[in-house]
VMD Tcl script that draws the C-alpha trace (Angstrom):
set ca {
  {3.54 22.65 10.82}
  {7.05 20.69 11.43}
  {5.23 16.91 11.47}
  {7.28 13.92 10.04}
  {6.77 12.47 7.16}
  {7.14 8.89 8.49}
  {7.34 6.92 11.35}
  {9.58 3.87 12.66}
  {6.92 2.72 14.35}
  {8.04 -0.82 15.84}
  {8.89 -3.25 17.41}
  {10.91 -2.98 20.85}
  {14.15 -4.94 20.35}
  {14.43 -5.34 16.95}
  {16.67 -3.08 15.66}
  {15.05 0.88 15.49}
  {17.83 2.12 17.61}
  {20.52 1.31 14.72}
  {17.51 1.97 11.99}
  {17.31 5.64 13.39}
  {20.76 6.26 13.54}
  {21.79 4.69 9.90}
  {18.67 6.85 8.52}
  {20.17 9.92 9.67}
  {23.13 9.49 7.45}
  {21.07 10.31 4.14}
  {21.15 13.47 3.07}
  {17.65 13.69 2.59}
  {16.02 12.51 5.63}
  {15.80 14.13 8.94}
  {15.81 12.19 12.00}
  {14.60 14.08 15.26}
  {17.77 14.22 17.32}
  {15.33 12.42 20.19}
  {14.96 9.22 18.62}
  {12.33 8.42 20.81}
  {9.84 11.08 21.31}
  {6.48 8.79 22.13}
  {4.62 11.94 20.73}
  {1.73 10.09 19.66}
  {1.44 7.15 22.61}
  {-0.65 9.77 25.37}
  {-3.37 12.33 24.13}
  {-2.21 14.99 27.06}
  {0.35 14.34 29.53}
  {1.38 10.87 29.91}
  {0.75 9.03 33.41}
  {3.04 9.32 36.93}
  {2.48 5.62 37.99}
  {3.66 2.18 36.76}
  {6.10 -0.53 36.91}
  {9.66 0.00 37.96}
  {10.99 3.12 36.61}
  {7.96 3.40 34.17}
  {7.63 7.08 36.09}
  {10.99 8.07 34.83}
  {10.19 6.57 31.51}
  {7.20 9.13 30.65}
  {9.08 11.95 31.67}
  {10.57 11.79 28.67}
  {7.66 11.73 26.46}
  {7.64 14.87 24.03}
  {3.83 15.38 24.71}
  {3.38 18.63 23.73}
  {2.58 19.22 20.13}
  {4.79 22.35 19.82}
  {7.69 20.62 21.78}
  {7.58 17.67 19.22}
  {7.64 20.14 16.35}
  {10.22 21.90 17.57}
  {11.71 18.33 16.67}
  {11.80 18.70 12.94}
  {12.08 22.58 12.66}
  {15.56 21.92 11.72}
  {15.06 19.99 8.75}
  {17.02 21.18 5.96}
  {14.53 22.14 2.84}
  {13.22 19.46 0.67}
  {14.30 16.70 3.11}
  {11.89 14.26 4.70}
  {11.71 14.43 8.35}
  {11.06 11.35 10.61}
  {11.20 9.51 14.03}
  {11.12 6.51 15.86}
  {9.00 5.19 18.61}
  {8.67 1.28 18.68}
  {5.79 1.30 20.66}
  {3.37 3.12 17.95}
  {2.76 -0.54 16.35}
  {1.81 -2.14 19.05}
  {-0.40 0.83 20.66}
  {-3.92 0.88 18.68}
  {-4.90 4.31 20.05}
  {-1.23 5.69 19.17}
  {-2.40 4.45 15.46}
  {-5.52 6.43 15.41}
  {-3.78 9.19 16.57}
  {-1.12 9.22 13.73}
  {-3.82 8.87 11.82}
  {-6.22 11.99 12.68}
  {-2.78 14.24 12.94}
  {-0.22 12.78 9.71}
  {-2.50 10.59 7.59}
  {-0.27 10.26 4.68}
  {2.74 9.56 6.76}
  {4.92 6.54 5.77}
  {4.98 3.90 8.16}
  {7.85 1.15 8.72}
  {7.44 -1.94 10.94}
  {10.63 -4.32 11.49}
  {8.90 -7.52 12.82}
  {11.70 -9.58 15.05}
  {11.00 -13.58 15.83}
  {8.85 -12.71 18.95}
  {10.21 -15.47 21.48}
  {13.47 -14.06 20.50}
  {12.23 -10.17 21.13}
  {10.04 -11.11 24.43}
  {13.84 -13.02 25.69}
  {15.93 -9.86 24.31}
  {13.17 -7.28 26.14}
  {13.32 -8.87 29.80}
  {17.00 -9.56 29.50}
  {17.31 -5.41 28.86}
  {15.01 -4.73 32.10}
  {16.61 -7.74 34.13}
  {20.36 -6.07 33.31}
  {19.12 -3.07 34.28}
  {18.34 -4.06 37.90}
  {14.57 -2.84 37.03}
  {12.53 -7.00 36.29}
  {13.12 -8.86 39.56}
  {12.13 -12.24 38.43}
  {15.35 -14.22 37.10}
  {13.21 -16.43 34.41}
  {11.78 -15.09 31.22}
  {9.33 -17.73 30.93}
  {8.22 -17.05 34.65}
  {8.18 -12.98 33.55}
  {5.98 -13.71 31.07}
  {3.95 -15.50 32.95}
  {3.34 -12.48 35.73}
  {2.43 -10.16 32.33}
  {-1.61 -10.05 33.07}
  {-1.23 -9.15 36.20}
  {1.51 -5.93 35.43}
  {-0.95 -5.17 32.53}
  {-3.52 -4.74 35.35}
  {-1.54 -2.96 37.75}
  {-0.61 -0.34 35.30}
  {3.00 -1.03 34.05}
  {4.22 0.06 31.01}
  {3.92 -1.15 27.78}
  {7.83 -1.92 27.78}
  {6.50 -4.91 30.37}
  {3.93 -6.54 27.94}
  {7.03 -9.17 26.88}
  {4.35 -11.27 24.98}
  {1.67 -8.44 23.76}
  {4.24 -6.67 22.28}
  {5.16 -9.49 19.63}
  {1.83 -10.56 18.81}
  {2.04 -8.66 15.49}
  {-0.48 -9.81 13.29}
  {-3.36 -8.07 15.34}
  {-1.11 -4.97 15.68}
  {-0.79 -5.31 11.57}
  {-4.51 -5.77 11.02}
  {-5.09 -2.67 13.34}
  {-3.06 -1.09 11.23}
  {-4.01 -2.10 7.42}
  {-7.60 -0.93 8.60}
  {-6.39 2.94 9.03}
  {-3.58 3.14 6.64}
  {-3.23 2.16 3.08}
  {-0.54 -0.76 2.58}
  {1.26 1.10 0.19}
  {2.08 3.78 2.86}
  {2.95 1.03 5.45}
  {6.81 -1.30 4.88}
  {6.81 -4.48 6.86}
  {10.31 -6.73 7.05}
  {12.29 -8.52 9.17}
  {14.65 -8.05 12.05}
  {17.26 -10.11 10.22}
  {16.86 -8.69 7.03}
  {19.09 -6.03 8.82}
  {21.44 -8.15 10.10}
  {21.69 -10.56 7.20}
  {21.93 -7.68 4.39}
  {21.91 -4.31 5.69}
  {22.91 -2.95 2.37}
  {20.22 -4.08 0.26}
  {17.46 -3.84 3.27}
  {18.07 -0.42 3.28}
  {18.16 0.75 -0.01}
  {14.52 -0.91 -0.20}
  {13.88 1.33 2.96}
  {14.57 4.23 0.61}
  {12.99 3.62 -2.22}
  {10.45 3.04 -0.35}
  {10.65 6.91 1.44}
  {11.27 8.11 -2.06}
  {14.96 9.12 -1.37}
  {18.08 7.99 -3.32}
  {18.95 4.14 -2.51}
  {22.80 3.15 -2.64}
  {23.85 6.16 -0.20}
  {23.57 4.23 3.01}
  {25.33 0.52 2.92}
  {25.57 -0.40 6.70}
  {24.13 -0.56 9.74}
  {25.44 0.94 13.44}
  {25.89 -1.67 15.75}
  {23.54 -1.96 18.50}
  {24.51 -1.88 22.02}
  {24.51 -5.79 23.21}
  {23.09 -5.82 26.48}
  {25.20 -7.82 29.45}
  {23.45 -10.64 31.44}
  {24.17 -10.37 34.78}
  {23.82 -13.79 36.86}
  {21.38 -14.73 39.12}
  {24.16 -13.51 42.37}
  {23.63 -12.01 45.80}
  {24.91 -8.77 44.26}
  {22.77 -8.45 41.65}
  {20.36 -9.56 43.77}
  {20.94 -6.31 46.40}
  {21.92 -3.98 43.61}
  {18.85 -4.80 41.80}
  {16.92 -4.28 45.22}
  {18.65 -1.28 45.74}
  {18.14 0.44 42.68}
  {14.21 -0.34 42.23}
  {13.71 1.57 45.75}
  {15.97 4.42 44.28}
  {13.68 4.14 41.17}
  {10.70 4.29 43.36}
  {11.98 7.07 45.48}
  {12.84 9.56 42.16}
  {9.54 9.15 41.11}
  {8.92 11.92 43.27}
  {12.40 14.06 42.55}
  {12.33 17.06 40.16}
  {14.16 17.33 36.49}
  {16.98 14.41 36.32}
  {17.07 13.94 39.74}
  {16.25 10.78 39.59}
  {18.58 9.59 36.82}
  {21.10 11.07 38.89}
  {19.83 8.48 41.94}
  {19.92 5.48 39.49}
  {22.80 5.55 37.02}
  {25.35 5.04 39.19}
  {23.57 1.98 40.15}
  {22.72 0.78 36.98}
  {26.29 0.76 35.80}
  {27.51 -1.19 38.94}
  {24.91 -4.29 37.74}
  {26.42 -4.51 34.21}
  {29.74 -3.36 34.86}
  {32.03 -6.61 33.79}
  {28.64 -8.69 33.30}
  {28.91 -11.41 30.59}
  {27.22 -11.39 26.83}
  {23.14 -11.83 26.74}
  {22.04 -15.71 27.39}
  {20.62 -17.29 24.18}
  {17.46 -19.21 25.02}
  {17.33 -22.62 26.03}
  {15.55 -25.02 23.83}
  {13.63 -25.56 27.01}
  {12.33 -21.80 27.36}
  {11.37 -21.19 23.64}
  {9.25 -24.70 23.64}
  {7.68 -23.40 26.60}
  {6.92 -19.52 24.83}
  {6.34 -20.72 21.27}
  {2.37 -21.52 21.99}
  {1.66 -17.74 23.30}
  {2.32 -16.80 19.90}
  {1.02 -19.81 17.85}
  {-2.26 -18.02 17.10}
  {-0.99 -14.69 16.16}
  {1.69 -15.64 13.67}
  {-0.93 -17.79 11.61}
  {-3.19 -14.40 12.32}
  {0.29 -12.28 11.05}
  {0.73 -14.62 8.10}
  {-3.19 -14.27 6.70}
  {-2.58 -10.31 7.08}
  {0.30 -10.33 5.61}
  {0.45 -13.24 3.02}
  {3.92 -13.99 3.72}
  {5.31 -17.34 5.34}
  {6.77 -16.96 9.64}
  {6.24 -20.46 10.10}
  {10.23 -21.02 10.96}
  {9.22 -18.66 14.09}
  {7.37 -21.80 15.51}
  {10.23 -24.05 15.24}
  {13.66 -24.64 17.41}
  {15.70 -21.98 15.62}
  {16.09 -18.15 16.18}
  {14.60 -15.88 12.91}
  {18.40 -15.08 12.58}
  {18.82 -18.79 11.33}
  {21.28 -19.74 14.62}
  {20.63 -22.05 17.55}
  {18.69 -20.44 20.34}
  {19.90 -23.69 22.40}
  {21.06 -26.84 22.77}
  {17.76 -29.38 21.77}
  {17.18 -32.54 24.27}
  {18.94 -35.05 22.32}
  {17.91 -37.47 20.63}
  {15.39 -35.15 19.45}
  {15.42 -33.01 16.30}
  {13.02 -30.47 14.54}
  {9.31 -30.53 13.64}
  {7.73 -27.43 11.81}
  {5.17 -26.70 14.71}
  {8.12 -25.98 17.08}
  {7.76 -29.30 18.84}
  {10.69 -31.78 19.46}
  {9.91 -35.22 17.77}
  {11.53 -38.31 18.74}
  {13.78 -39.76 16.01}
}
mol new
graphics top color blue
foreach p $ca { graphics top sphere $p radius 0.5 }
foreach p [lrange $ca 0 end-1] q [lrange $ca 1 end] { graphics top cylinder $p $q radius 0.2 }
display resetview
């Protein structure tokens, strides 16, 4: 059987895309050529119905076990063959299911500052004319109620960065040595070294790869009456290819989707405001992420970004405390 030998398994927004690609430099690795194949998130054919363009979404899934194969039947000899599908982390069942099918496959997590990842995910759906509320806090706010209606995991802007759980899951199914856990801005910060410990860590030569692609940086368009009709427009388009056969329905949307972000400005960092009003939906998790993993995320509570720059301007006459809360002076 053609089955990977590891997994980029998570999370959403913090940095697989640019993971995969730099991966499939090396010689000895094998990236599928669909970087995100979402093999392992259904057990059969994934569902029809959810949030805005979710039904376009699983038509992509590679669901079929042959199909997915077919991903890695390329592989030269001797070299390790892998994908990446951010949402296996998060998903306990998609765990299990690696688990039954590949149980000695390598695993590796990139953990992002989750206020920062939650922001970075609804910015990607608000750009693309697909979340209709113009707040992130506000978004996350409405996420019990898309959870119950159905949506897509893409939607769960809080659920997705509560990692510690995710990590526990995990630890109880896989062997740590067979699972790598670091940081978004390990990446960023020093691709060079963060990847040759990537390598190692697949068993693969270190000191081949040195850099990093550069993501796509996702526009912000402004709360306007255009993007207000575009965005209108395009989620009844969305709604209405649901039901269209093959790419129909990309063919319905992408015209639309590049009017919104055509000329639209650089992503909005977060307001002090916004990230003091997040922080507490993750309080609990990252002390639960930092017994699992015995390593210190306590700087994700507080003012600043993981990345180490300002998220915001802070009320002034305020300045930092270490539980994320201003403190007069």
């Amino acid at each position: 059987m053609a089955l990977p030998d590891f997994l980029v398994i998570g999370a959403p927004k913090a940095g697989t895309t640019a993971l995969h690609a730099a991966l499939a430099r090396h010689p000895d690795l094998h990236l599928s050529e669909v970087k995100e194949p979402k093999f392992f998130l259904t057990d059969g054919a994934p569902p029809t119905r959810g949030g805005p363009g979710d039904a376009q979404t699983y038509r992509e899934h590679v669901w079929r076990q042959d199909d997915y194969e077919k991903l890695f039947a390329s592989a030269p000899p001797g070299a390790l063959r892998g994908e990446s599908t951010p949402f296996y982390l998060y998903d306990r069942a998609a765990q299990r299911r690696i688990r039954e099918l590949i149980p000695k496959a390598r695993l590796i997590a990139v953990l992002r500052d989750p206020v920062e990842r939650a922001h970075s995910n609804w910015t990607h759906l608000w750009s693309a004319g697909l979340e209709p509320i113009d707040d992130v806090v506000r978004a996350c706010q409405e996420e019990d109620r898309r959870i119950d209606a159905g949506w897509a995991a893409f939607w769960h802007y809080v659920r997705l960065g509560r990692y510690g759980g995710q990590l526990e899951h995990l630890f109880g199914l896989f062997p740590r040595e067979q699972v790598l856990v670091f940081r978004y801005r390990e990446l960023l910060e020093r691709p060079a070294p963060t990847l040759d410990r990537i390598c190692s860590f697949l068993d693969v030569e270190p000191g081949v790869l040195t850099e990093v692609p550069r993501e796509n940086v996702t526009v912000h368009p402004g709360r306007t009456m255009r993007h207000r009709v575009l965005s209108r427009v395009l989620r009844t388009g969305v709604a209405a290819g649901a039901a269209l056969p093959g790419d129909l329905s990309g063919r319905v949307t992408t015209p639309l989707e590049r009017a919104l972000q055509r000329n639209g400005p650089s992503r909005r960092p977060l307001t002090w405001e916004q990230r003091q009003a997040l922080i507490p939906l993750f309080e609990d998790d990252v002390k639960r992420l930092e017994e699992v993993t015995g390593e210190d995320f306590g700087d994700w509570l507080e003012p600043k970004a993981a990345s180490g720059g300002r998220v915001g301007a802070r009320p002034s006459g305020q300045h930092q405390a270490r539980n994320g809360r201003p403190r007069s002076r």
